[in-house]
N, CA, C, O and CB atoms as a CASP TS submission, in Angstrom:
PFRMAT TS
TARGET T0000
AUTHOR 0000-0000-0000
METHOD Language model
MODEL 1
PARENT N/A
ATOM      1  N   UNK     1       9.983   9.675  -5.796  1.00  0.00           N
ATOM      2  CA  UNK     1      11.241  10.372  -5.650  1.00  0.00           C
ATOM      3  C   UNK     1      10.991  11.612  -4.790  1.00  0.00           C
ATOM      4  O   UNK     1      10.207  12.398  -5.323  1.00  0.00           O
ATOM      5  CB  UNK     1      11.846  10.748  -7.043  1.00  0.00           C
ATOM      6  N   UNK     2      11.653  12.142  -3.097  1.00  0.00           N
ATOM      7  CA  UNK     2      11.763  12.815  -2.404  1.00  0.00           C
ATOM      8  C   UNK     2      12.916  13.518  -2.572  1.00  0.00           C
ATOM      9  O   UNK     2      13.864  12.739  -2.478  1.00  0.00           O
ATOM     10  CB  UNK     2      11.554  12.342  -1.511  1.00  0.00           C
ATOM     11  N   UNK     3      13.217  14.476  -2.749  1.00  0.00           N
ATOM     12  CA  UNK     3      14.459  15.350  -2.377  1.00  0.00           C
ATOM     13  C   UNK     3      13.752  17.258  -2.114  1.00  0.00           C
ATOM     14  O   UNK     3      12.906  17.998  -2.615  1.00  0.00           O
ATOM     15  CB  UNK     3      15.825  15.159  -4.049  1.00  0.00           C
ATOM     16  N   UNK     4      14.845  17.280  -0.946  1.00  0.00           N
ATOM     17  CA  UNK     4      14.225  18.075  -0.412  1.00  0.00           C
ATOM     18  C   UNK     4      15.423  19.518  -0.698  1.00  0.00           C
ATOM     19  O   UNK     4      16.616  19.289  -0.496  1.00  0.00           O
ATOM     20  CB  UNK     4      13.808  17.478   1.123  1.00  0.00           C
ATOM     21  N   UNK     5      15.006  20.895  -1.149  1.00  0.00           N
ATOM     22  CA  UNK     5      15.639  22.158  -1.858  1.00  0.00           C
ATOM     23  C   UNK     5      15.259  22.690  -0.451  1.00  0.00           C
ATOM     24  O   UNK     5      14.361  22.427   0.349  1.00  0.00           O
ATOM     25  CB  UNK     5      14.948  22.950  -3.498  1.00  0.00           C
ATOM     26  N   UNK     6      16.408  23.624  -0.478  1.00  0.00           N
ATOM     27  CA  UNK     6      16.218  24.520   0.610  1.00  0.00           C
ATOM     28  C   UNK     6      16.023  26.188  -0.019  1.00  0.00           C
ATOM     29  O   UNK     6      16.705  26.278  -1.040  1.00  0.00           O
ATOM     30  CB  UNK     6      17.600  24.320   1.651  1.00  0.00           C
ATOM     31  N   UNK     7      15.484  27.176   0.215  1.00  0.00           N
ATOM     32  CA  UNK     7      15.386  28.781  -0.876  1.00  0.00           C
ATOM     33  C   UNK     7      16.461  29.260   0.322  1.00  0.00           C
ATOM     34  O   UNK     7      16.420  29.123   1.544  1.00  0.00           O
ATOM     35  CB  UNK     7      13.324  30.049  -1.109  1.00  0.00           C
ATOM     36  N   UNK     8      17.414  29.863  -0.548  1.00  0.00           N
ATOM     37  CA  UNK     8      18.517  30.787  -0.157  1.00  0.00           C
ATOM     38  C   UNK     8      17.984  32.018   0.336  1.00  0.00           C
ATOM     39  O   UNK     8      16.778  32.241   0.223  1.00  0.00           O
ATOM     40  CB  UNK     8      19.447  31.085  -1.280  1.00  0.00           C
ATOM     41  N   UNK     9      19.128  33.235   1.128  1.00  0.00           N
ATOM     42  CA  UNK     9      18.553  34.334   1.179  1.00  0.00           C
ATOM     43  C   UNK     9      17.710  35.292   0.168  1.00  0.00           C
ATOM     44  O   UNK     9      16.715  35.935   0.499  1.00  0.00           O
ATOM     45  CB  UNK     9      19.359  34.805   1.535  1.00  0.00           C
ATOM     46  N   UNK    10      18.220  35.268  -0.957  1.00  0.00           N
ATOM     47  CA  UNK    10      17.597  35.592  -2.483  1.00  0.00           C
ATOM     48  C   UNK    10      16.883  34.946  -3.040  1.00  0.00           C
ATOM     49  O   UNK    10      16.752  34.930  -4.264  1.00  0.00           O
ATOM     50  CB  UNK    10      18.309  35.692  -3.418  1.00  0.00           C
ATOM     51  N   UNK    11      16.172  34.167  -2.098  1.00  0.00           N
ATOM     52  CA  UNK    11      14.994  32.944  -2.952  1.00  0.00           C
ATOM     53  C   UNK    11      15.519  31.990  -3.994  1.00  0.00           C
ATOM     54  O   UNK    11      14.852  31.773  -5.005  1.00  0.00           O
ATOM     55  CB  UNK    11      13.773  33.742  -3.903  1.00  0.00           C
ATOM     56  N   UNK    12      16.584  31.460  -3.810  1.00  0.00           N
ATOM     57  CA  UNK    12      16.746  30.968  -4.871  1.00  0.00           C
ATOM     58  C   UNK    12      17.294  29.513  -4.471  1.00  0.00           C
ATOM     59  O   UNK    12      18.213  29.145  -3.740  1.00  0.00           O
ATOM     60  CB  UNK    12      17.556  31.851  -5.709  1.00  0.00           C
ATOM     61  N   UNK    13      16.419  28.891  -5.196  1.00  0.00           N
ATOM     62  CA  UNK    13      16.670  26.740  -4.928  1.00  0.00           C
ATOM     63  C   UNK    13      17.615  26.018  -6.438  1.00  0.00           C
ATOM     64  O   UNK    13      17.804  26.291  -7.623  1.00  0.00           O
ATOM     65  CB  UNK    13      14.296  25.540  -5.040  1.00  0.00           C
ATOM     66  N   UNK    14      17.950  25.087  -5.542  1.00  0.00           N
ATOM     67  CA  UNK    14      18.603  24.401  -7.091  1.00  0.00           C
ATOM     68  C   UNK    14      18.096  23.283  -7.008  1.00  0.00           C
ATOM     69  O   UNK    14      17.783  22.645  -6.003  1.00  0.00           O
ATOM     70  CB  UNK    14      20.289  24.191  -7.387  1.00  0.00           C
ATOM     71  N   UNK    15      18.004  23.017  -8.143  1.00  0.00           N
ATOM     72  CA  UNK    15      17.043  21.916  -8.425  1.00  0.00           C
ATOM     73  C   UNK    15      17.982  20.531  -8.635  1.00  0.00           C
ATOM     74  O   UNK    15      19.011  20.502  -9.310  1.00  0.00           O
ATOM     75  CB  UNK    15      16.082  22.310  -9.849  1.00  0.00           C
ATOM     76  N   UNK    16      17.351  19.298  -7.848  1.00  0.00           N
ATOM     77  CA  UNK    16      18.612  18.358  -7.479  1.00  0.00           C
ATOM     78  C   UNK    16      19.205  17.830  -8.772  1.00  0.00           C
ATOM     79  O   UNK    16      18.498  17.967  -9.769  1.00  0.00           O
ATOM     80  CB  UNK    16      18.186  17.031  -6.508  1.00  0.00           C
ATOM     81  N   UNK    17      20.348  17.268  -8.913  1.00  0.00           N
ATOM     82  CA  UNK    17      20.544  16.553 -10.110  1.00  0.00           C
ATOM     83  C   UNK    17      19.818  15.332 -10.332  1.00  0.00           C
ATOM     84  O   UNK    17      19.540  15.109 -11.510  1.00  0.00           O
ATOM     85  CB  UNK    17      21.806  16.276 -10.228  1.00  0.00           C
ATOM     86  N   UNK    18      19.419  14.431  -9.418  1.00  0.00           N
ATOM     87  CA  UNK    18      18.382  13.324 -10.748  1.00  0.00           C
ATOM     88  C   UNK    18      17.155  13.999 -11.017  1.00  0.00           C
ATOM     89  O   UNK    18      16.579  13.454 -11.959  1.00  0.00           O
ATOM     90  CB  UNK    18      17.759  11.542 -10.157  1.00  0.00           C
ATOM     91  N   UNK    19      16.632  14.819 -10.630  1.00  0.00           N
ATOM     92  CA  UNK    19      15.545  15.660 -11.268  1.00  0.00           C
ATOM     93  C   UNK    19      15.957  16.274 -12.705  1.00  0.00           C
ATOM     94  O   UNK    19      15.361  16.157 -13.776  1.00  0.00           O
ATOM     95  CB  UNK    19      15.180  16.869 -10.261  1.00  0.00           C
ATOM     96  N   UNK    20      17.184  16.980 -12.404  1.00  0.00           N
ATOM     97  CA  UNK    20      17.539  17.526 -13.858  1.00  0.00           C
ATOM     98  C   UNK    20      17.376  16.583 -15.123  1.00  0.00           C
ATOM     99  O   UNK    20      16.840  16.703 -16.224  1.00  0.00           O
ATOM    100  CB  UNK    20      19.028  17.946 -13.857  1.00  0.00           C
ATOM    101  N   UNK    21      18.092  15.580 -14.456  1.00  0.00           N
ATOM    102  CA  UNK    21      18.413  14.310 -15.626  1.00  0.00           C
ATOM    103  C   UNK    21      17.462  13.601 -15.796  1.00  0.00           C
ATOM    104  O   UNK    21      17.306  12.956 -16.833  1.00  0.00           O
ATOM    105  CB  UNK    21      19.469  13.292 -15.363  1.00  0.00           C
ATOM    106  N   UNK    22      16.458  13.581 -14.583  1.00  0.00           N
ATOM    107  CA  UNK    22      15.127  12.361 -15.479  1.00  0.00           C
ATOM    108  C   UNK    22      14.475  13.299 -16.448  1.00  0.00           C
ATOM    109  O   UNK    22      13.925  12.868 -17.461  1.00  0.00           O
ATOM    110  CB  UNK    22      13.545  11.571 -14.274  1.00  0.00           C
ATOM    111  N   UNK    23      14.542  14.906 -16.079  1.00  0.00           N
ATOM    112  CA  UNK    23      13.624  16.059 -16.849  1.00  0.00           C
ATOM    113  C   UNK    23      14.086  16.543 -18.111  1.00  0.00           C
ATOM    114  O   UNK    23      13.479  17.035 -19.062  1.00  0.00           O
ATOM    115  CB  UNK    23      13.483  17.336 -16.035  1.00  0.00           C
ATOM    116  N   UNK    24      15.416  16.271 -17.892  1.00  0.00           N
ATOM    117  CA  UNK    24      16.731  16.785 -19.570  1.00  0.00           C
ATOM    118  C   UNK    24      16.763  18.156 -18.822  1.00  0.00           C
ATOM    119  O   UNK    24      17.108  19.009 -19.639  1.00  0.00           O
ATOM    120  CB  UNK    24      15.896  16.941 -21.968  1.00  0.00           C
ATOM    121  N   UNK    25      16.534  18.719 -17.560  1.00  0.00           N
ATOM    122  CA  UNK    25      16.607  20.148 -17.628  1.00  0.00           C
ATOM    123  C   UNK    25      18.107  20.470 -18.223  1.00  0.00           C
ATOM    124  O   UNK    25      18.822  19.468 -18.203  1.00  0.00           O
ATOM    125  CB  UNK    25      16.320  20.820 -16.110  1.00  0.00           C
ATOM    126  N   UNK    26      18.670  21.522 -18.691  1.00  0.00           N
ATOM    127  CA  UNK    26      19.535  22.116 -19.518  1.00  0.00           C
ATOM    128  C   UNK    26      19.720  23.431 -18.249  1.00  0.00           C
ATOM    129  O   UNK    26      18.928  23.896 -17.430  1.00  0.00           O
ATOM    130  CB  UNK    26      18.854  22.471 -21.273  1.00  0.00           C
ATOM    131  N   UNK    27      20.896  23.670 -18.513  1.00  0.00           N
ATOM    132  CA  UNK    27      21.688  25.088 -17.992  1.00  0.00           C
ATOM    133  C   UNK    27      20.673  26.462 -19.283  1.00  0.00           C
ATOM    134  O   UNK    27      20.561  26.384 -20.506  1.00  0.00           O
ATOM    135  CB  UNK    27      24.171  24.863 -18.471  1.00  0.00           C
ATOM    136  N   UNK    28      20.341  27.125 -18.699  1.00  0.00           N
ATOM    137  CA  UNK    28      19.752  28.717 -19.400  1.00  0.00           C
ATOM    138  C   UNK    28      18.340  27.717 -20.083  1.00  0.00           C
ATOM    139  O   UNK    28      18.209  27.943 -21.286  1.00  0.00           O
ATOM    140  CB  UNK    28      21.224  29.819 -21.082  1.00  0.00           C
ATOM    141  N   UNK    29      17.599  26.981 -19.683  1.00  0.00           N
ATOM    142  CA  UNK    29      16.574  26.730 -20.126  1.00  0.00           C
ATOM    143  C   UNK    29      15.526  27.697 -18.972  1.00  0.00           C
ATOM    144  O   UNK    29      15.662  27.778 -17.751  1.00  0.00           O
ATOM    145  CB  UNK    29      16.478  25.105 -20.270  1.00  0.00           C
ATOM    146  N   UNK    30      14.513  28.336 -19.822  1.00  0.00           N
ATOM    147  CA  UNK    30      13.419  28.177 -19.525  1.00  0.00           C
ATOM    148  C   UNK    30      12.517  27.508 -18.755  1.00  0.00           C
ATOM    149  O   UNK    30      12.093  26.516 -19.347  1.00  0.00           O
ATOM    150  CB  UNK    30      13.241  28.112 -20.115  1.00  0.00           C
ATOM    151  N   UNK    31      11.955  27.695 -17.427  1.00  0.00           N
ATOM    152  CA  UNK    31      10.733  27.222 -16.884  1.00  0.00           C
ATOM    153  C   UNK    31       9.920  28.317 -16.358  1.00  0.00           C
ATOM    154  O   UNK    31      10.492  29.386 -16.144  1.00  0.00           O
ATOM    155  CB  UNK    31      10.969  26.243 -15.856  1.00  0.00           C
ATOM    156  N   UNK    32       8.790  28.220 -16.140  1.00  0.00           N
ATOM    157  CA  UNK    32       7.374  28.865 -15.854  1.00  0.00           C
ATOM    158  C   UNK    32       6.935  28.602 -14.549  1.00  0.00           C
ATOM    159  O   UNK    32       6.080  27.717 -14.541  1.00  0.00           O
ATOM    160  CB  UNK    32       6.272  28.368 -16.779  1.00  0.00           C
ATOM    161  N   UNK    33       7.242  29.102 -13.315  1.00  0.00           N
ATOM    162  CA  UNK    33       6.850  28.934 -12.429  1.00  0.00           C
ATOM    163  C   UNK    33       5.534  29.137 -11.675  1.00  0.00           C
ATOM    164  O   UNK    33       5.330  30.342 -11.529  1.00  0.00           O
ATOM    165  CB  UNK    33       7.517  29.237 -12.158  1.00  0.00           C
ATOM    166  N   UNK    34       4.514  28.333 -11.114  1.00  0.00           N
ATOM    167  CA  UNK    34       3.147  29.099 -10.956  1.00  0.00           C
ATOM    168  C   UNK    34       2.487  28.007  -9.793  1.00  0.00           C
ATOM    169  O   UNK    34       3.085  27.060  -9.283  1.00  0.00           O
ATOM    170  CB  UNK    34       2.108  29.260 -12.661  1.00  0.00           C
ATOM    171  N   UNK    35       1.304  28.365  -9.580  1.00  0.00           N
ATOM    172  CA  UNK    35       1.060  27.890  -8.046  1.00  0.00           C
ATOM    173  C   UNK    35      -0.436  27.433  -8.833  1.00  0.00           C
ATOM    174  O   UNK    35      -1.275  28.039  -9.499  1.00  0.00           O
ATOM    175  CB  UNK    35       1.104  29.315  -6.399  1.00  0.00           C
ATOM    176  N   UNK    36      -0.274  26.152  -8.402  1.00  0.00           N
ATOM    177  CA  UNK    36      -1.535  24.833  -9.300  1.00  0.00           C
ATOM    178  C   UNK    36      -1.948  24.409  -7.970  1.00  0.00           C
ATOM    179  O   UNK    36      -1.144  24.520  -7.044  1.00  0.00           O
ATOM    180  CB  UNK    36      -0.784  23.119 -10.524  1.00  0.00           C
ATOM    181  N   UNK    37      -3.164  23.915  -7.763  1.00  0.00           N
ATOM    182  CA  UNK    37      -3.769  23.727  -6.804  1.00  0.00           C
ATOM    183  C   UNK    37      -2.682  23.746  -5.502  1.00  0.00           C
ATOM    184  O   UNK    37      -2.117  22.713  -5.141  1.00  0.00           O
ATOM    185  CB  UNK    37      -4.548  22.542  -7.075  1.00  0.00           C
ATOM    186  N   UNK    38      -2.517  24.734  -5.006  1.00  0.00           N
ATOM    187  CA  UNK    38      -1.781  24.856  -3.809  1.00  0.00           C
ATOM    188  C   UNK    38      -0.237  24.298  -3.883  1.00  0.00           C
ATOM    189  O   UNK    38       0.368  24.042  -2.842  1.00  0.00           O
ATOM    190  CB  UNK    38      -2.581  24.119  -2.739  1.00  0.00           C
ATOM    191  N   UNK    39       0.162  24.182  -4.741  1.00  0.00           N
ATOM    192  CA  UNK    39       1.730  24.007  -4.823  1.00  0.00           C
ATOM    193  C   UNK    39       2.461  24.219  -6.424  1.00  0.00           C
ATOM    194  O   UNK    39       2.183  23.962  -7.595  1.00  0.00           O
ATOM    195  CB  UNK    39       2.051  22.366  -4.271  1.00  0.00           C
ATOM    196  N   UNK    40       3.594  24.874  -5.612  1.00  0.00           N
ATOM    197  CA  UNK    40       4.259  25.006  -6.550  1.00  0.00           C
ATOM    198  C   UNK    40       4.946  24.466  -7.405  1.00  0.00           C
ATOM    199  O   UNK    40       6.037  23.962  -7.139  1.00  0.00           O
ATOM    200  CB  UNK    40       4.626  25.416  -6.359  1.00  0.00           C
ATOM    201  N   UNK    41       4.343  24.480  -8.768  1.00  0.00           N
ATOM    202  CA  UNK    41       4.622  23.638 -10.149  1.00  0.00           C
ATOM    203  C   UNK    41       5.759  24.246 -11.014  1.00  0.00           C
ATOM    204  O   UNK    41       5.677  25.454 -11.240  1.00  0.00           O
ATOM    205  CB  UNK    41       3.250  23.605 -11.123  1.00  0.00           C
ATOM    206  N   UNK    42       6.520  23.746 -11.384  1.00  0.00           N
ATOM    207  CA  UNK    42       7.443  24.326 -12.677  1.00  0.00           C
ATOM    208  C   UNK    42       7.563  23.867 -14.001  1.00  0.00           C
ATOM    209  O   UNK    42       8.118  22.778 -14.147  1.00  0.00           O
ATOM    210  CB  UNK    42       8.695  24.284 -12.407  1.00  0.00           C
ATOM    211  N   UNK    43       7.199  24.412 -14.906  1.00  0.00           N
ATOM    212  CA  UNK    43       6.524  23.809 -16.329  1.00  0.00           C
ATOM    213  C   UNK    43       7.809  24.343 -17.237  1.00  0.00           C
ATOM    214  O   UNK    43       8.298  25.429 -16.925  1.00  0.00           O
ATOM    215  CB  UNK    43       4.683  24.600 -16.888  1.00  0.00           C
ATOM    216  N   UNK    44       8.414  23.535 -18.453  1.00  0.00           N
ATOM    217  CA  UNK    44       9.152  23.741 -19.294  1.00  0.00           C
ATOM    218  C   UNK    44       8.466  24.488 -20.162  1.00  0.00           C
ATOM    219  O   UNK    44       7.299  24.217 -20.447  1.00  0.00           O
ATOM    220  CB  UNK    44       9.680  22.743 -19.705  1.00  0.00           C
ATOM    221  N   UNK    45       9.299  25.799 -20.823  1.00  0.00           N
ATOM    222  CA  UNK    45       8.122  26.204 -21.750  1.00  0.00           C
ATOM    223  C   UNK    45       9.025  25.988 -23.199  1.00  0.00           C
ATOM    224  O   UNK    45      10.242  25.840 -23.319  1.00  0.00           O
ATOM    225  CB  UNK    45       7.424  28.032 -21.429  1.00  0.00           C
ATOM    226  N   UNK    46       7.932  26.029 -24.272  1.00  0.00           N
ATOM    227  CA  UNK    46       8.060  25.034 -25.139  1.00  0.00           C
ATOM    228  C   UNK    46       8.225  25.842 -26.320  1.00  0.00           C
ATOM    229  O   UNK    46       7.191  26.474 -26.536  1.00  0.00           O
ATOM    230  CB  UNK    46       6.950  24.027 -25.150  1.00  0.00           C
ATOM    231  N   UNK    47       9.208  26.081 -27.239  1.00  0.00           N
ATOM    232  CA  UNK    47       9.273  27.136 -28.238  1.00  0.00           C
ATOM    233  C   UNK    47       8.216  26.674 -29.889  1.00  0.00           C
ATOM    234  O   UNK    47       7.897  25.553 -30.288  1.00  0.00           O
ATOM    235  CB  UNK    47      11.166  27.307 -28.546  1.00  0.00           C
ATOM    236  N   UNK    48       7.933  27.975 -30.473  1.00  0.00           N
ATOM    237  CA  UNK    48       7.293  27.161 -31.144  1.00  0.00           C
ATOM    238  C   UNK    48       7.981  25.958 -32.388  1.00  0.00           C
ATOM    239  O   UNK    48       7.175  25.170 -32.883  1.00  0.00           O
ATOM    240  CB  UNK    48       6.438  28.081 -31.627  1.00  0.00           C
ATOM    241  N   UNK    49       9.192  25.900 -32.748  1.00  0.00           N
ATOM    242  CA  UNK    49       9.832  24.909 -32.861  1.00  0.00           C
ATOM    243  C   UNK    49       9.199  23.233 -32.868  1.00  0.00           C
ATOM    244  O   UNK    49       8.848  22.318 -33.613  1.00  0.00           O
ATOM    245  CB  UNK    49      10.644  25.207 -31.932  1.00  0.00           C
ATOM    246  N   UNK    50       9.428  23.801 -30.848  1.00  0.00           N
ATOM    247  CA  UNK    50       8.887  21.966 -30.300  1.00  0.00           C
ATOM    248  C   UNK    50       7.685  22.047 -30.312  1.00  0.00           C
ATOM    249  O   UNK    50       7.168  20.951 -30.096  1.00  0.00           O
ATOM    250  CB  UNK    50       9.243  21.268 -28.672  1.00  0.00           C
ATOM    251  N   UNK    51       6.779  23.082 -30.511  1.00  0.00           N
ATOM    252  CA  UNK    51       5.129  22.620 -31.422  1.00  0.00           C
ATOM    253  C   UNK    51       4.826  22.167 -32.583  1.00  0.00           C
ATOM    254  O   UNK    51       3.829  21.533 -32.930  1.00  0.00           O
ATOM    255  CB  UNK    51       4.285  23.559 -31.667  1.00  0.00           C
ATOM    256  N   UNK    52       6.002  22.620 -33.365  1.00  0.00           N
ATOM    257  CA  UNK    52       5.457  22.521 -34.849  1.00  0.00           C
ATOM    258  C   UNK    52       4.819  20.893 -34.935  1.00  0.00           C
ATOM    259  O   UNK    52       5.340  20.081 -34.170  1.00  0.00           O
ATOM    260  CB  UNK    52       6.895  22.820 -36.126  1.00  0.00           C
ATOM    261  N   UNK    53       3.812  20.454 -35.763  1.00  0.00           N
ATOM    262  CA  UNK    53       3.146  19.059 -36.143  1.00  0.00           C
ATOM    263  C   UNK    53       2.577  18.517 -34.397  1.00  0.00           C
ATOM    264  O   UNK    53       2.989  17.436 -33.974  1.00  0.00           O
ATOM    265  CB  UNK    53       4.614  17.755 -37.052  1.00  0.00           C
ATOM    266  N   UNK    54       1.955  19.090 -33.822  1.00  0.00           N
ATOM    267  CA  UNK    54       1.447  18.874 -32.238  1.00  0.00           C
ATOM    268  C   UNK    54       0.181  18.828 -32.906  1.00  0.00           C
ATOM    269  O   UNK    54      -0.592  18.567 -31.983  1.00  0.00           O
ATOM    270  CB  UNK    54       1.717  20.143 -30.832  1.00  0.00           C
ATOM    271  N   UNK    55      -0.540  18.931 -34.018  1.00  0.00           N
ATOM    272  CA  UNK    55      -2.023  18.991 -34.217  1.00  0.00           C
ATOM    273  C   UNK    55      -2.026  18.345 -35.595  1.00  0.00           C
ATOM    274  O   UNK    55      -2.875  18.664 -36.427  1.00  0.00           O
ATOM    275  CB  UNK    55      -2.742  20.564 -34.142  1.00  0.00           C
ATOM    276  N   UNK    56      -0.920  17.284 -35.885  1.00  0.00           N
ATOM    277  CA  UNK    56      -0.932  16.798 -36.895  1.00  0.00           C
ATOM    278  C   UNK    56      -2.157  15.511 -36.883  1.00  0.00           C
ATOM    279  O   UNK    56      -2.255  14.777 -35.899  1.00  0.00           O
ATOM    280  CB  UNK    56       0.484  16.497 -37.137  1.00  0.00           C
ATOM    281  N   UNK    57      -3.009  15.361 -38.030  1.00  0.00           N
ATOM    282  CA  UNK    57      -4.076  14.720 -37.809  1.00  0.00           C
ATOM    283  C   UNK    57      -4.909  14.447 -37.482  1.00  0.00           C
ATOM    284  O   UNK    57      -5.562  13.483 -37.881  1.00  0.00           O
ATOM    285  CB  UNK    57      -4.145  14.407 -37.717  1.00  0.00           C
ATOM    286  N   UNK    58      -5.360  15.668 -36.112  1.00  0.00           N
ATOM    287  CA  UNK    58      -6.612  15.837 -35.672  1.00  0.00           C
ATOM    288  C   UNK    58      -7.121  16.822 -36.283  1.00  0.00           C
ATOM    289  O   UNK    58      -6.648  17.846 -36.776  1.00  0.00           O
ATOM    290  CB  UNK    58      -6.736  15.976 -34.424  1.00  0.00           C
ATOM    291  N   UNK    59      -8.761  16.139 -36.139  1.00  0.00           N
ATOM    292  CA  UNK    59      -9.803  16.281 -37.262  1.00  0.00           C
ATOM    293  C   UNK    59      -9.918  18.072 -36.883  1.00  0.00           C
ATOM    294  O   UNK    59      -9.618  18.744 -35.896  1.00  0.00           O
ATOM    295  CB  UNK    59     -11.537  15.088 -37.028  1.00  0.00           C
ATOM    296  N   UNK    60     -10.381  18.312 -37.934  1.00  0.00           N
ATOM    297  CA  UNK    60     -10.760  20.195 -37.882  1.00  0.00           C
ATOM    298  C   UNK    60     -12.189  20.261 -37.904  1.00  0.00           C
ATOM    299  O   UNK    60     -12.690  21.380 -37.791  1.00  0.00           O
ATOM    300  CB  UNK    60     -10.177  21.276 -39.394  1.00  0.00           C
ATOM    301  N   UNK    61     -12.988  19.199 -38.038  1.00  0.00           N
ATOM    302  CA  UNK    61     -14.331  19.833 -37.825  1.00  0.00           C
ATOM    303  C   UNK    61     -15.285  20.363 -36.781  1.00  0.00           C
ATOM    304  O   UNK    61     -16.420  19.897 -36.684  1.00  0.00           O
ATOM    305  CB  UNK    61     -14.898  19.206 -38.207  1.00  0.00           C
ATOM    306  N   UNK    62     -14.913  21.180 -36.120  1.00  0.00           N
ATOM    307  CA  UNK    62     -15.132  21.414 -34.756  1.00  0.00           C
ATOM    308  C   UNK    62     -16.098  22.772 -34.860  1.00  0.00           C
ATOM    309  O   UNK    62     -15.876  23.446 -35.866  1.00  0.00           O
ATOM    310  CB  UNK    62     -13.640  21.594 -33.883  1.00  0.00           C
ATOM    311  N   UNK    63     -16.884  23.149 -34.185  1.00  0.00           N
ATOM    312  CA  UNK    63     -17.817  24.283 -33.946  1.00  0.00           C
ATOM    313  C   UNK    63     -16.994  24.928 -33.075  1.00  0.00           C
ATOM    314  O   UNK    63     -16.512  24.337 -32.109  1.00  0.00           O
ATOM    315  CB  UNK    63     -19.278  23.989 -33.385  1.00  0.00           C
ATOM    316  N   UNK    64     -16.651  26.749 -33.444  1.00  0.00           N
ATOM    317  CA  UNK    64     -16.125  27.431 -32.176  1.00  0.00           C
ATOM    318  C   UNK    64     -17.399  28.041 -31.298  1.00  0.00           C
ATOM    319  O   UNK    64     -17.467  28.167 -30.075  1.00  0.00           O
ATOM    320  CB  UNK    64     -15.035  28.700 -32.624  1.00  0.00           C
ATOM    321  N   UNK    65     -18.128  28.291 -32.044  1.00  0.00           N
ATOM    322  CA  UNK    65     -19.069  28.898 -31.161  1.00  0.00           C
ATOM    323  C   UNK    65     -20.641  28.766 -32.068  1.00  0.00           C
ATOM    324  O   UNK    65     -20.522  28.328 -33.212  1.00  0.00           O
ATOM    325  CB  UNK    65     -18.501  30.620 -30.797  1.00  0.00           C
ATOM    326  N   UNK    66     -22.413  29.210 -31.489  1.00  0.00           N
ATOM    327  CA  UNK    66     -23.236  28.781 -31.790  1.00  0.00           C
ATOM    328  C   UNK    66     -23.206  29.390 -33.346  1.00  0.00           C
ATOM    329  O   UNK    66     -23.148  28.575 -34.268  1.00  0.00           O
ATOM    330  CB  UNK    66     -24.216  28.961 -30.834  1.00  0.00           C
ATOM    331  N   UNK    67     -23.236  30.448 -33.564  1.00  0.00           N
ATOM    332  CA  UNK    67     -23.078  31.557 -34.687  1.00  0.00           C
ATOM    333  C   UNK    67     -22.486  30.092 -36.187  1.00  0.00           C
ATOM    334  O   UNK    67     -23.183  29.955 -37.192  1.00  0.00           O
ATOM    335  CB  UNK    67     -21.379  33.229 -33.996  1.00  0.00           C
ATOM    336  N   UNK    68     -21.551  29.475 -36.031  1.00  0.00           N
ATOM    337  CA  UNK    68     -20.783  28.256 -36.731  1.00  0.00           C
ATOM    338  C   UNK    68     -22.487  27.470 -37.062  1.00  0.00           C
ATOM    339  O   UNK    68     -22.899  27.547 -38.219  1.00  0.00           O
ATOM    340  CB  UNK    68     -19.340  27.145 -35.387  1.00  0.00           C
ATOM    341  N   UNK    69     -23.120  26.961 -36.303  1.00  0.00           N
ATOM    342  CA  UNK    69     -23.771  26.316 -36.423  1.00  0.00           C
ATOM    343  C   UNK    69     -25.282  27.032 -37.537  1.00  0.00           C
ATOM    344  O   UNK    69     -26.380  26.487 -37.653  1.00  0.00           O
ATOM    345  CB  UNK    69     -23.793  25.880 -35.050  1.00  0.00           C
ATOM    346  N   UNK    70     -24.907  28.143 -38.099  1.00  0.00           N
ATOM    347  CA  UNK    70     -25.781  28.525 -38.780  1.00  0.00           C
ATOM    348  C   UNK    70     -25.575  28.629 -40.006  1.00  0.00           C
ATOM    349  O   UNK    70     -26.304  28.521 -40.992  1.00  0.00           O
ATOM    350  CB  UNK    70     -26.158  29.393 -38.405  1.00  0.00           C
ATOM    351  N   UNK    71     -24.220  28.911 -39.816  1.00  0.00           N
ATOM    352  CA  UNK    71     -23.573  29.072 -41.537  1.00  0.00           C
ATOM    353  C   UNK    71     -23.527  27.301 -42.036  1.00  0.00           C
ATOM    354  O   UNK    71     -23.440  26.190 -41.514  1.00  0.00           O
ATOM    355  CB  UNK    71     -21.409  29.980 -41.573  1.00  0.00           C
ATOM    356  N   UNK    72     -23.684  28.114 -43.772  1.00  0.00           N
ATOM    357  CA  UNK    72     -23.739  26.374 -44.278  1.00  0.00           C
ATOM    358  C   UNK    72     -22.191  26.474 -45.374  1.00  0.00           C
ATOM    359  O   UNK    72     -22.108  26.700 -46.581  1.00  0.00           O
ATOM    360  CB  UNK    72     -25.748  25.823 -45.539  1.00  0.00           C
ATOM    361  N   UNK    73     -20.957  26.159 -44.189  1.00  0.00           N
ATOM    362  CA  UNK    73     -19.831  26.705 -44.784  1.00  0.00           C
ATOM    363  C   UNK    73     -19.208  25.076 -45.250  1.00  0.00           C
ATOM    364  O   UNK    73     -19.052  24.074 -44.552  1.00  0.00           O
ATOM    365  CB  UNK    73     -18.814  27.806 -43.603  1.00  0.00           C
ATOM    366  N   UNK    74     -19.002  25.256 -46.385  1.00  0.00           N
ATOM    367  CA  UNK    74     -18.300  24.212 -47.123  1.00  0.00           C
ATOM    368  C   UNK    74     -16.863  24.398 -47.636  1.00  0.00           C
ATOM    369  O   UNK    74     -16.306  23.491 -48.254  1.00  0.00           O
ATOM    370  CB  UNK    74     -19.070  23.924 -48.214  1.00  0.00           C
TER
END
């Protein structure tokens, strides 16, 4: 999918409508604009809401750092 935005005098692009609609973008939503390997990306940002249960079931036994590996924590 190609569609091409043009930036206004005030920098400002609109983002096409089947983009909106394959993305769900919403009117007053939130995005994060930032420059990822040489182009510009726009990321939905995500309240903690739409995190809650994102780490449901993965395992917790994990080492954060070497210091972990000394204690004999049960």
């Amino acid at each position: 999918m190609m569609n091409t935005v043009t930036v206004s005098p005030k920098f400002q692009i609109v983002i096409p409508k089947e983009i909106r609609n394959r993305l769900s973008i919403k009117p007053g939503q939130k995005l994060t604009a930032m420059v990822w390997d040489g182009q510009l990306t726009f990321v939905s940002q995500l309240s903690l809401a739409d995190l809650r249960g994102i780490c449901a079931g993965m395992e917790n036994d994990f080492v954060r750092d070497r210091s972990d590996l000394d204690k004999d924590v049960h």
